[in-house]
N, C-alpha and C positions, 0 to 999 in steps of 0.2 A: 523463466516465467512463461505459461502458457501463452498466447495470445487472446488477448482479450478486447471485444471492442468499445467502444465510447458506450455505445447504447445499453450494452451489459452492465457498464460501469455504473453508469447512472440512474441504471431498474433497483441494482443491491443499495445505492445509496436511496434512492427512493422507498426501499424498503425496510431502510432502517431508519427513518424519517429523519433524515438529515438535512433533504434541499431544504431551503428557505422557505419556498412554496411550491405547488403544485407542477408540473414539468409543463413549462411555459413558455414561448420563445416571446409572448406578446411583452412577458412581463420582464424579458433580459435576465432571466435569473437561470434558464437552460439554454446557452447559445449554441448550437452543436449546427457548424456548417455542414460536418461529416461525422453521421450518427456511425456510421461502419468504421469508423477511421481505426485500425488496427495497433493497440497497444501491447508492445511488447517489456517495456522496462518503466518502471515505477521509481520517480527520485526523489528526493528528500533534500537532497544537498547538491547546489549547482557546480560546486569546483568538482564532481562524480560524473558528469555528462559525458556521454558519448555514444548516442544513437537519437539526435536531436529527433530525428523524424516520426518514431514509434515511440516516444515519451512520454509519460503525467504525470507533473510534475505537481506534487502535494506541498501550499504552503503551510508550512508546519509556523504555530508560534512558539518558542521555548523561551524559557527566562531569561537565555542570554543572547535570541535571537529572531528576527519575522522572516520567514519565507516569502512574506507579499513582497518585500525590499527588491527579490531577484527575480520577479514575475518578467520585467520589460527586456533584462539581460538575455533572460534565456528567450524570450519570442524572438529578440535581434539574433541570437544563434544557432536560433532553427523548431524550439522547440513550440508546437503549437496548440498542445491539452494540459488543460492546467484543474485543479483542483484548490480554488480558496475561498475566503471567509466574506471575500469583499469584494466588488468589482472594483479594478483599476480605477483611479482617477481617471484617466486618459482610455479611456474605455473604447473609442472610437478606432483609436490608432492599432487597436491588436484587432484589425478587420479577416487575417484569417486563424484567429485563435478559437477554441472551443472551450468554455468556459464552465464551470459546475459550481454553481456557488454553494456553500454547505452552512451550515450554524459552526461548525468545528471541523478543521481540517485532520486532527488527531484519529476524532473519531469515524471518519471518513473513509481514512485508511485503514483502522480497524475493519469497520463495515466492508469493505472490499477482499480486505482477506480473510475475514469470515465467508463471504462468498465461495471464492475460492475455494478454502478447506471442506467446505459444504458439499462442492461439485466435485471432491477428489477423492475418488474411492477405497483410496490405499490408508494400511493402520496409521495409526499417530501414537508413535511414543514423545510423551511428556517429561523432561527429566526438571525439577526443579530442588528447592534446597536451597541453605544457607551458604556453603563451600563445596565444590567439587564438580559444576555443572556441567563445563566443557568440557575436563578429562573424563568423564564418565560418557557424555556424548560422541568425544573422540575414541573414545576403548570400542563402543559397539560398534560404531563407524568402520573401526580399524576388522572387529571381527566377522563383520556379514559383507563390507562391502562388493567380496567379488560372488555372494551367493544374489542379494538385490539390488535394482537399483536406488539408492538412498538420497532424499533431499533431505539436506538437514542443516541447522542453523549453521550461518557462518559466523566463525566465531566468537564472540561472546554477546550474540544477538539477543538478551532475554528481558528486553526491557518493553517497557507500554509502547515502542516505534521499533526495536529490533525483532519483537514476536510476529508483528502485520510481515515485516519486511521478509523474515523469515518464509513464512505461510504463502507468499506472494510468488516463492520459488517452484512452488509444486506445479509439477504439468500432468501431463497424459505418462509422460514415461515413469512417475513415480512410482517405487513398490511398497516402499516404507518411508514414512518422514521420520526426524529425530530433529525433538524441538524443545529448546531451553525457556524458561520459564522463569523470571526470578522477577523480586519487589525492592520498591525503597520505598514505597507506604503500604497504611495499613489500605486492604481492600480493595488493591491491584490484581490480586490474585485471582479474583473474583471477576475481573473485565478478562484477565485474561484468558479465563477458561471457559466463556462467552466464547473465545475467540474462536480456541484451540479443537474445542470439542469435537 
C-alpha cells in the first residue's frame, strides 16, 4: 500500500460525503491530533495486526460481527487511526487516537480506495464472472509477471470489502492491477465498478 496520510484520507471521505458533518474538530466528529500521521496498512480484522503504528483501522459491521467491539483493544496495542460509525463510549480515554467518524464504515473503505484507484495511473484489468475468477487472475499473473510489475488481488479478494482491500494495494510501483470482481446480490456489481473504474 502506498503511504497515505490521515488528511488525505479524510478529503476522499469528505468527498464522498461520508463524515457525519463538516470537518470539524469543535464538533468531535474530525479528531485528528496528527493530520500528517502516515498510513501505511489498512485493517479490517484485529487478530491481522502488525504494524500498530501506521494503522486504520475500519470498524466494519457485518451480520456476524462489529468492528466498534475491538476499537479499545487495538488503541491498548498500539494502533492510533481509527475509522467508525460512532464515537467510543469512553471517548476521553483514546486521548491520543485520531478518530474519523463516517455514516458507514463499508462505504468509507470503498471511498478511500476509490481514491486510491483514481490516483494510480497504471491499467486495471477487471476479471469478474460466475466461476473461474482466480485461476484466470492467477494464469495472467503467472504470464506477464516477469514482463510488469503486477498488483493484483490476493486471493479470492472479490467481494464489497475484498475489492477496497485489493485497490488499497496499489502504489507508485504499480504497472498493471488484476482485480477480481464478483457478487452475491443483485446490484453489487454496480458499487463495484464505482470502485474499480
Amino acid at each position: 500500500m502506498k503511504d497515505l496520510t490521515l488528511r488525505y484520507i479524510a478529503t476522499c471521505l469528505q468527498e464522498a460525503s461520508l463524515l457525519k458533518s463538516p470537518l470539524s474538530s469543535q464538533e468531535n466528529t474530525w479528531t485528528l491530533h496528527d493530520a500528517s500521521r502516515r498510513i501505511s496498512h489498512c485493517l479490517i480484522d484485529s487478530r491481522k495486526l502488525h504494524s500498530p503504528q501506521d494503522t486504520l483501522f475500519f470498524a466494519l459491521r457485518t451480520a456476524s460481527n462489529d468492528g466498534h467491539k475491538f476499537v479499545s483493544e487495538l488503541y491498548q496495542r498500539g494502533v492510533r487511526a481509527f475509522v467508525v460509525m460512532e464515537k467510543p463510549a469512553t471517548w476521553a480515554s483514546f486521548d491520543q487516537a485520531d478518530f474519523l467518524v463516517v455514516e458507514d464504515t463499508l462505504q468509507a473503505l470503498q471511498a478511500l480506495s476509490a481514491g486510491v484507484r483514481k490516483a494510480c495511473q497504471a491499467p486495471l484489468l477487471a476479471i469478474a464472472g460466475s466461476n473461474g475468477k482466480t485461476i484466470v487472475k492467477e494464469w495472467i499473473w503467472q504470464l506477464l509477471r516477469q514482463e510488469v510489475q503486477i498488483t493484483r488481488s490476493p486471493g479470492s479478494f472479490n467481494s464489497q470489502i475484498g475489492v477496497p482491500l485489493s485497490l488499497l494495494e496499489l502504489d507508485d510501483e504499480t504497472q498493471l492491477a488484476i482485480i477480481e470482481a464478483g457478487i452475491s446480490r443483485q446490484g453489487e456489481m454496480v458499487k463495484l465498478a464505482r470502485i474499480i473504474r
